[in-house]
ZAVO-929050 format. One record per residue (C-alpha): residue number from 1; residue in three letters; x, y, z. Coordinates in steps of 0.25 Angstrom, whole numbers, m for minus. Layout:
<pt><n>NUM</n><res>ALA</res><X>X</X><Y>Y</Y><Z>Z</Z></pt>
...
// end
This chain:
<pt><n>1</n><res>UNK</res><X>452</X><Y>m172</Y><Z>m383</Z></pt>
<pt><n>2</n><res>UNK</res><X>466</X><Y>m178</Y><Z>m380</Z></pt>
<pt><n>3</n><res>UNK</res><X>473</X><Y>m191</Y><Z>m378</Z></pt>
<pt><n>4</n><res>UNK</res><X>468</X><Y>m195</Y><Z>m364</Z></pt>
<pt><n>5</n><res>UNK</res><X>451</X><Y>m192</Y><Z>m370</Z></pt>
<pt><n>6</n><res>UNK</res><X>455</X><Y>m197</Y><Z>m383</Z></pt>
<pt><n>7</n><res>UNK</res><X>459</X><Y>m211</Y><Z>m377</Z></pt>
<pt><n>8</n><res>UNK</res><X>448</X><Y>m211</Y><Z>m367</Z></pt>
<pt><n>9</n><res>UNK</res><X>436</X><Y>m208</Y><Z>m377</Z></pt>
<pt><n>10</n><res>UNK</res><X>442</X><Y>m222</Y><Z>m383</Z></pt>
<pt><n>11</n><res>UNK</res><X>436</X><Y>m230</Y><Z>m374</Z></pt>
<pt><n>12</n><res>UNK</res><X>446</X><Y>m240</Y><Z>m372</Z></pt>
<pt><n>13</n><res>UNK</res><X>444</X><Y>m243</Y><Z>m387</Z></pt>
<pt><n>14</n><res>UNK</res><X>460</X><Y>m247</Y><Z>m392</Z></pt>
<pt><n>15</n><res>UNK</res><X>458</X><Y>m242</Y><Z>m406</Z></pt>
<pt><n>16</n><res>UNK</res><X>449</X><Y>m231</Y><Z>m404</Z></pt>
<pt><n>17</n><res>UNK</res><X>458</X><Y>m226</Y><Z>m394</Z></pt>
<pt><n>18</n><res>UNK</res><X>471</X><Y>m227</Y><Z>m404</Z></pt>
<pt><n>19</n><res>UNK</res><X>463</X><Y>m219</Y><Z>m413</Z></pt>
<pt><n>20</n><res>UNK</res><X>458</X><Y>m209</Y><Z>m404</Z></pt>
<pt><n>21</n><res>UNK</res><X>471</X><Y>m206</Y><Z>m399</Z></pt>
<pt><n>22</n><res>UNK</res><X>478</X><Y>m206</Y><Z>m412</Z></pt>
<pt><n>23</n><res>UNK</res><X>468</X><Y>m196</Y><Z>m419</Z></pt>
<pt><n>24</n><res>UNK</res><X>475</X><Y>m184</Y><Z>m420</Z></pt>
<pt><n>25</n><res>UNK</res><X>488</X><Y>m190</Y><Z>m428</Z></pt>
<pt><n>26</n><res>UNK</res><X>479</X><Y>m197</Y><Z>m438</Z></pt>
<pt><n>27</n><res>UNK</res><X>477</X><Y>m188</Y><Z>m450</Z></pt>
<pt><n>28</n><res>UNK</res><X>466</X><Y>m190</Y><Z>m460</Z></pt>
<pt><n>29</n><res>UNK</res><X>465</X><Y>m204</Y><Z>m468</Z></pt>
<pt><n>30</n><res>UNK</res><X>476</X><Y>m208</Y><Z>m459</Z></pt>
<pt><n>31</n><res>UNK</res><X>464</X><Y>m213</Y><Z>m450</Z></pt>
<pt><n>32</n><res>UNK</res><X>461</X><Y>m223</Y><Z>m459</Z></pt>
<pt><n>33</n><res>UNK</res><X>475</X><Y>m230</Y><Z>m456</Z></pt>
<pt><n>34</n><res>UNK</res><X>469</X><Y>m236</Y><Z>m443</Z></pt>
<pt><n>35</n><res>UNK</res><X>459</X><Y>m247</Y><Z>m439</Z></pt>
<pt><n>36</n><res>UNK</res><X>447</X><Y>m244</Y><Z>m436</Z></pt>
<pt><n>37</n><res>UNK</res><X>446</X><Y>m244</Y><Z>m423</Z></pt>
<pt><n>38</n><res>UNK</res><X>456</X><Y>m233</Y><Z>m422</Z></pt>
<pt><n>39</n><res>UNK</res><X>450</X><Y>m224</Y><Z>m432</Z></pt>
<pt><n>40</n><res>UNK</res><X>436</X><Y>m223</Y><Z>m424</Z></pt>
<pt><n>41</n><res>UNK</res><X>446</X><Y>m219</Y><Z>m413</Z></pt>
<pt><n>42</n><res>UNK</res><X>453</X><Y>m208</Y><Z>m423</Z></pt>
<pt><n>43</n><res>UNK</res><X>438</X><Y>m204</Y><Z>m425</Z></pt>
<pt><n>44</n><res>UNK</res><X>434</X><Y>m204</Y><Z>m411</Z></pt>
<pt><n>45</n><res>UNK</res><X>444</X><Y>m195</Y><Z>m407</Z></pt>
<pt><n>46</n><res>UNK</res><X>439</X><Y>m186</Y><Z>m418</Z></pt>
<pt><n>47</n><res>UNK</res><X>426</X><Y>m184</Y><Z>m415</Z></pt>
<pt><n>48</n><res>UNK</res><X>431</X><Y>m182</Y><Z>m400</Z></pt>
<pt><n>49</n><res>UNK</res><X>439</X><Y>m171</Y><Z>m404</Z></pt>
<pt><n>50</n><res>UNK</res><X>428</X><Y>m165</Y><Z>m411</Z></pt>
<pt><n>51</n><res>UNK</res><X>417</X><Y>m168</Y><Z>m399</Z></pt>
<pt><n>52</n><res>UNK</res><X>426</X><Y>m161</Y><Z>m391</Z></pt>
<pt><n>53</n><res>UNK</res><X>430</X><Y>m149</Y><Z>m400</Z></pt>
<pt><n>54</n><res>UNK</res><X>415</X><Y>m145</Y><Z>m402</Z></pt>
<pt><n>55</n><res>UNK</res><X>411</X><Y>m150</Y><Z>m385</Z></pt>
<pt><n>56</n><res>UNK</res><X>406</X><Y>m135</Y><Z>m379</Z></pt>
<pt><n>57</n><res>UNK</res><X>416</X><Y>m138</Y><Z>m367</Z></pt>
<pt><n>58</n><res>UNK</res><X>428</X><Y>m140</Y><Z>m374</Z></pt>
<pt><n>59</n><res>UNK</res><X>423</X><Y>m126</Y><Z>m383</Z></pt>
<pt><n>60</n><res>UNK</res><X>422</X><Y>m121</Y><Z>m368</Z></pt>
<pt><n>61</n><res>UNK</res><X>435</X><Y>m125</Y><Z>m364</Z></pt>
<pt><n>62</n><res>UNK</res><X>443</X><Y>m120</Y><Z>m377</Z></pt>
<pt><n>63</n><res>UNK</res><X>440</X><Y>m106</Y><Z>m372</Z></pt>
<pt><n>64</n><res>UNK</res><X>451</X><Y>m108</Y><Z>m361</Z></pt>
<pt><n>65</n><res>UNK</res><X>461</X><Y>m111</Y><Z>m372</Z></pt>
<pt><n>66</n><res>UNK</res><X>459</X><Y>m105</Y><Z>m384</Z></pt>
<pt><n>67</n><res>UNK</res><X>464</X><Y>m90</Y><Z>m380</Z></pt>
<pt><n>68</n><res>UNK</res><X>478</X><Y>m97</Y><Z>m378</Z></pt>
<pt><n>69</n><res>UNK</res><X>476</X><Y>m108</Y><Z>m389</Z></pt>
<pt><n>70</n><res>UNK</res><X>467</X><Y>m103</Y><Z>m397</Z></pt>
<pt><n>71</n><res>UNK</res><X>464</X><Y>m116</Y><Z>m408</Z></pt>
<pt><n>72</n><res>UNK</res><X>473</X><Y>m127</Y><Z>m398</Z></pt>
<pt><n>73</n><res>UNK</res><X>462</X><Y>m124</Y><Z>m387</Z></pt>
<pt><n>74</n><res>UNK</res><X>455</X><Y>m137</Y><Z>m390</Z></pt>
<pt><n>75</n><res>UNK</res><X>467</X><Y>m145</Y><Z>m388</Z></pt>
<pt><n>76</n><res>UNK</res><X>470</X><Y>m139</Y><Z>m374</Z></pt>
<pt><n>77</n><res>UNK</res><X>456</X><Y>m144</Y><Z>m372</Z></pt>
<pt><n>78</n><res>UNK</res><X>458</X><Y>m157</Y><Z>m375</Z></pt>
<pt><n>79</n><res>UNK</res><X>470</X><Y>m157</Y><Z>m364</Z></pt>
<pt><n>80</n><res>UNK</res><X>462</X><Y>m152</Y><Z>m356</Z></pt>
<pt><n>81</n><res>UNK</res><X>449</X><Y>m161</Y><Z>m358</Z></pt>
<pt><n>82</n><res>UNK</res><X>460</X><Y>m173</Y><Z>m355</Z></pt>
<pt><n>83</n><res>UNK</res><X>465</X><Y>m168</Y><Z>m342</Z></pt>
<pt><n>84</n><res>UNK</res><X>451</X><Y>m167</Y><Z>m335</Z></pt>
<pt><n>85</n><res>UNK</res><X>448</X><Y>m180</Y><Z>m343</Z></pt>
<pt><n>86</n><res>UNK</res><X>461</X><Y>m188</Y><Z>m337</Z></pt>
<pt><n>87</n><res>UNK</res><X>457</X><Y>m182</Y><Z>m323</Z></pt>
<pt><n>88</n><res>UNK</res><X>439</X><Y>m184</Y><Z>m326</Z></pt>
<pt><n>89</n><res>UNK</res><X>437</X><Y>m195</Y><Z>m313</Z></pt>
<pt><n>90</n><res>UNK</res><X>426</X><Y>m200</Y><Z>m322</Z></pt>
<pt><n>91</n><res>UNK</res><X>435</X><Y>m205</Y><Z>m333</Z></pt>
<pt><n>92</n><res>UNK</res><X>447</X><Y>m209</Y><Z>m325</Z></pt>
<pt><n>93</n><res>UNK</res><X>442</X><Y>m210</Y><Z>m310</Z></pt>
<pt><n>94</n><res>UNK</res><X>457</X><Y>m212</Y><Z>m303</Z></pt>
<pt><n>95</n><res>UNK</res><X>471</X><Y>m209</Y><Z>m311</Z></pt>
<pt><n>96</n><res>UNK</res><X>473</X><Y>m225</Y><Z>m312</Z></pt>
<pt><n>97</n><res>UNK</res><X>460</X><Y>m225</Y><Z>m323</Z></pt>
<pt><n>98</n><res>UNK</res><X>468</X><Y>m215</Y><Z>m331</Z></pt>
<pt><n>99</n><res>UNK</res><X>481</X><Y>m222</Y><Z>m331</Z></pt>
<pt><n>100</n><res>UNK</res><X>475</X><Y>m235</Y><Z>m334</Z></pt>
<pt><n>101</n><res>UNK</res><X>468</X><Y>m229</Y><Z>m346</Z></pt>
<pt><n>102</n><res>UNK</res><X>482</X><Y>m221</Y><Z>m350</Z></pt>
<pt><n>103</n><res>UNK</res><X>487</X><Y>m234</Y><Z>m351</Z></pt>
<pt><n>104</n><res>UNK</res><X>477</X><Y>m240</Y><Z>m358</Z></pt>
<pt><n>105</n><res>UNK</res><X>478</X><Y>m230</Y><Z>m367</Z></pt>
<pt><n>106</n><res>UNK</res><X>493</X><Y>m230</Y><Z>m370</Z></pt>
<pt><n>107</n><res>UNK</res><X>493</X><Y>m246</Y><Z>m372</Z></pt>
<pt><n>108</n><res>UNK</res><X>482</X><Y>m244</Y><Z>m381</Z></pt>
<pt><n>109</n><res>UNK</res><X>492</X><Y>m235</Y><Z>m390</Z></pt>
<pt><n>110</n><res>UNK</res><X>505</X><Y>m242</Y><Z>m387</Z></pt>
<pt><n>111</n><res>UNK</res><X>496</X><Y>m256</Y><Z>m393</Z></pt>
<pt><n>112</n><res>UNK</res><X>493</X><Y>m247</Y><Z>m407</Z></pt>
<pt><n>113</n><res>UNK</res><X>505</X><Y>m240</Y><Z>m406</Z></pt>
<pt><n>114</n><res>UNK</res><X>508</X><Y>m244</Y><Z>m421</Z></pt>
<pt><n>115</n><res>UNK</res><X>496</X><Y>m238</Y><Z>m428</Z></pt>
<pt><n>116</n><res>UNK</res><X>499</X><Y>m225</Y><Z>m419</Z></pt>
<pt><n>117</n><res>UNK</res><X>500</X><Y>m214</Y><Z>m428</Z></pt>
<pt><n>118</n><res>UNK</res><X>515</X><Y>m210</Y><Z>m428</Z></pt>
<pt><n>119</n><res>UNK</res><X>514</X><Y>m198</Y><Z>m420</Z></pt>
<pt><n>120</n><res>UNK</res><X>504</X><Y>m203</Y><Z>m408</Z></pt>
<pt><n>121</n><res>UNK</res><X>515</X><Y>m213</Y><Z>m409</Z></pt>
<pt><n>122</n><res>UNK</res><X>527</X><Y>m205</Y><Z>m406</Z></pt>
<pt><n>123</n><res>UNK</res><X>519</X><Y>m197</Y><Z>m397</Z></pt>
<pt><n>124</n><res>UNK</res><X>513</X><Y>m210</Y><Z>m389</Z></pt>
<pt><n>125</n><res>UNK</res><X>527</X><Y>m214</Y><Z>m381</Z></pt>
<pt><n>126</n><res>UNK</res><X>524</X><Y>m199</Y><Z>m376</Z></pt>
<pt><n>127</n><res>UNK</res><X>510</X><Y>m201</Y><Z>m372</Z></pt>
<pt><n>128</n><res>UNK</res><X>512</X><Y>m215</Y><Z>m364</Z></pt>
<pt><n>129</n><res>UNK</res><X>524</X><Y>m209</Y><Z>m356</Z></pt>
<pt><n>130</n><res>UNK</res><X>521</X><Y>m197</Y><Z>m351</Z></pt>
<pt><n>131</n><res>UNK</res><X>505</X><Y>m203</Y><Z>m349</Z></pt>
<pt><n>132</n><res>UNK</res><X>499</X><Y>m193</Y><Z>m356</Z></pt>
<pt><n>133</n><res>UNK</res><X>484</X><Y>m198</Y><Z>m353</Z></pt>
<pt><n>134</n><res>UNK</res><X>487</X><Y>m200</Y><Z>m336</Z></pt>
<pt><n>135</n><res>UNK</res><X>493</X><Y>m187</Y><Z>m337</Z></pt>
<pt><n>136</n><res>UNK</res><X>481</X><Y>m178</Y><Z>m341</Z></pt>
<pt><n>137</n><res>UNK</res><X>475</X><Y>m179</Y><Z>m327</Z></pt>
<pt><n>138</n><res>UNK</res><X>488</X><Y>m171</Y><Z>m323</Z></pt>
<pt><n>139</n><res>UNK</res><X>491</X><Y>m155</Y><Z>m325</Z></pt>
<pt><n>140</n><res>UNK</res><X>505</X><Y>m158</Y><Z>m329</Z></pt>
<pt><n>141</n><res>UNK</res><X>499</X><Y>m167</Y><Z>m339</Z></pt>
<pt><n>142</n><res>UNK</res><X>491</X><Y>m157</Y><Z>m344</Z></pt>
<pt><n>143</n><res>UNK</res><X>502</X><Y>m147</Y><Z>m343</Z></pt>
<pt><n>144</n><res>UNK</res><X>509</X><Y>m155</Y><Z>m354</Z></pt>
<pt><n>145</n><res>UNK</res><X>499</X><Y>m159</Y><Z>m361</Z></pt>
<pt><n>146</n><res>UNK</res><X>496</X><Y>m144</Y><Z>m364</Z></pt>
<pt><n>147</n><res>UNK</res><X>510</X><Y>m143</Y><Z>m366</Z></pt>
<pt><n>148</n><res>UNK</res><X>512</X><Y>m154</Y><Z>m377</Z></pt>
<pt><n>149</n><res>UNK</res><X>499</X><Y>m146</Y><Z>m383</Z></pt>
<pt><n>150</n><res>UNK</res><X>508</X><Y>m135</Y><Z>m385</Z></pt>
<pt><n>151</n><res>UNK</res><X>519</X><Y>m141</Y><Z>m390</Z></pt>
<pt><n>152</n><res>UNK</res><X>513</X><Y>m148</Y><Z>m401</Z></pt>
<pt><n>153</n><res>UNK</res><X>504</X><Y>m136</Y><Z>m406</Z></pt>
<pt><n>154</n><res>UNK</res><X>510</X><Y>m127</Y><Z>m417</Z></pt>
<pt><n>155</n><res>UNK</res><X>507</X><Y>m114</Y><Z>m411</Z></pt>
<pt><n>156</n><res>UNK</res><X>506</X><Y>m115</Y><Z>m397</Z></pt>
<pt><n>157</n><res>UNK</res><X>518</X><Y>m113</Y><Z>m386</Z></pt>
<pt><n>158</n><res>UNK</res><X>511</X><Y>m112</Y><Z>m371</Z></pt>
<pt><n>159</n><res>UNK</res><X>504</X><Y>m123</Y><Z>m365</Z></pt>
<pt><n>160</n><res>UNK</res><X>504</X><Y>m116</Y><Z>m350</Z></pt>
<pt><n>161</n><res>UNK</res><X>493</X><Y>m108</Y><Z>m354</Z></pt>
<pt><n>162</n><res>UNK</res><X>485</X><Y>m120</Y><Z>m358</Z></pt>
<pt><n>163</n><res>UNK</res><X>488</X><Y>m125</Y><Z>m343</Z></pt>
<pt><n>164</n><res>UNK</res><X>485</X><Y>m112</Y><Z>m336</Z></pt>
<pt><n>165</n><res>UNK</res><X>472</X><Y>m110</Y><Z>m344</Z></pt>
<pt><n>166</n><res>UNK</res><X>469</X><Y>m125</Y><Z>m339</Z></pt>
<pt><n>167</n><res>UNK</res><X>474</X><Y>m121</Y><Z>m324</Z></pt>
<pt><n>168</n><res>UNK</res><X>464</X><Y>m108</Y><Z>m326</Z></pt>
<pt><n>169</n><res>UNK</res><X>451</X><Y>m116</Y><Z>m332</Z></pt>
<pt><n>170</n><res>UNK</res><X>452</X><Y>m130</Y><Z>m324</Z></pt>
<pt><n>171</n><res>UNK</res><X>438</X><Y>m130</Y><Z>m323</Z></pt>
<pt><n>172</n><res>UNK</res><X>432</X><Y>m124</Y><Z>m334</Z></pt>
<pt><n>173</n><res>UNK</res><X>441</X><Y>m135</Y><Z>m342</Z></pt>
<pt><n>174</n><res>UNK</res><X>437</X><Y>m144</Y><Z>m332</Z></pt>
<pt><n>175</n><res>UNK</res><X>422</X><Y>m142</Y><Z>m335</Z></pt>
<pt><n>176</n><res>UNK</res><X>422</X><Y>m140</Y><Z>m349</Z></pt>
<pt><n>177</n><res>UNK</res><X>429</X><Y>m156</Y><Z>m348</Z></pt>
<pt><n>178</n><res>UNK</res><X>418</X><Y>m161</Y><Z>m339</Z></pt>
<pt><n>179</n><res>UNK</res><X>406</X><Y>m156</Y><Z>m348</Z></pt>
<pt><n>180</n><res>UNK</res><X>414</X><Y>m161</Y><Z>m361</Z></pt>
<pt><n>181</n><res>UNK</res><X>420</X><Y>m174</Y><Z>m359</Z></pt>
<pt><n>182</n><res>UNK</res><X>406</X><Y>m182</Y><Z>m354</Z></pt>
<pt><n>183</n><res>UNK</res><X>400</X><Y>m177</Y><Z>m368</Z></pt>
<pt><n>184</n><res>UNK</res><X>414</X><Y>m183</Y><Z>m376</Z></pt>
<pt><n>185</n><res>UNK</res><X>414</X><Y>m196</Y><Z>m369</Z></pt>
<pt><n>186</n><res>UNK</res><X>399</X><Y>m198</Y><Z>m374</Z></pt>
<pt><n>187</n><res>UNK</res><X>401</X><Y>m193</Y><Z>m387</Z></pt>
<pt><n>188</n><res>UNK</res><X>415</X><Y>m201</Y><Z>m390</Z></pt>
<pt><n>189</n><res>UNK</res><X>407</X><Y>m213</Y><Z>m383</Z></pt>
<pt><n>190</n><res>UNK</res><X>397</X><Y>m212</Y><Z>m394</Z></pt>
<pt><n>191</n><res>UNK</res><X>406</X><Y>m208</Y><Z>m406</Z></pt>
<pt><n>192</n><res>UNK</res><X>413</X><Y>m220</Y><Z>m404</Z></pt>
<pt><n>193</n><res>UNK</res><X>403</X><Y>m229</Y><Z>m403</Z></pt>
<pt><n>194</n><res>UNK</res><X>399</X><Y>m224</Y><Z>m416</Z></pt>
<pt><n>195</n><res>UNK</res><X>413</X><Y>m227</Y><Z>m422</Z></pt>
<pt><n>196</n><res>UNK</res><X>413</X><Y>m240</Y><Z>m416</Z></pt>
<pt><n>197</n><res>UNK</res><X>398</X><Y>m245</Y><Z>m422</Z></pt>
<pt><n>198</n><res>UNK</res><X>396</X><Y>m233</Y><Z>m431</Z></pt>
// end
């Protein structure tokens, strides 16, 4: 999954949602650099990225991808899982609930800015001003989101394929997301409760 699932399966939990979105840039023993809180976070979003690797819908919806991206499939996924997420009327019922929660989120980070790892903290500034959580209900928002994909892989060059092949597949996608994300909410419901009283 991506930022805006990341930050939502935290539950309005501060240091569980630090360390869920930081994940990706902490490496190895580096975890253990950070309260506690934050590390269940850090394992949270681990055992969601797995969950939703081995989930038969995201398997499903790979197959759109992977001709074009062959091993970067799962991460358009992810993308993808957060577009229809930002616009799911059962988690953010008008526009107004997901910019409240946008900000929640960013004045969540902006309070633990310090223990940021340094890259999510160059990168944040970024995140805040161009509202990259509000703007994963929009195309365009997709649209660059694909595109900073892209830019940031090593061997790929075209993110308009990965938009057309979303444009062409809209509700397969769409029905792979809806099959997919009850089953993750349990299941990160549950895994961090675990964490919590484990």
């Amino acid at each position: 999954m991506n930022y805006l699932a990341h930050a939502y399966l935290s539950f309005h939990q501060p240091e569980i949602l630090v360390g869920n979105m930081i994940s990706d840039h902490v490496k190895g023993k580096k975890k253990f650099d950070y309260s506690a809180g934050v590390q269940k976070g850090i394992s949270l979003h681990r055992a969601i990225d797995e969950f939703t690797d081995n989930h038969p819908a995201t398997h499903f919806a790979k197959q759109y991808y992977r001709p074009a991206y062959r091993l970067y499939a799962g991460a358009f996924i992810d993308v993808v899982y957060d577009y229809f997420l930002a616009c799911d009327n059962n988690v953010f019922p008008t526009e107004n609930v997901l910019e409240d929660f946008a900000r929640e989120v960013y004045q969540v980070l902006e309070d633990h800015y310090s223990v940021l790892p340094e890259r999510f903290q160059k990168m944040f500034p970024y995140m805040k001003k161009h509202d990259w959580l509000y703007n994963y209900r929009l195309k365009e928002g997709l649209e660059k989101s694909f595109g900073g994909l892209v830019y940031r892989a090593a061997y790929l060059h075209d993110s308009a394929t990965a938009f057309d092949i979303f444009n062409t597949n809209y509700p397969a996608l769409k029905k792979a997301y809806e099959s997919f994300f009850p089953d993750l909410k349990i299941y990160s419901l549950d895994r961090l409760d675990n964490l919590m009283h484990g």
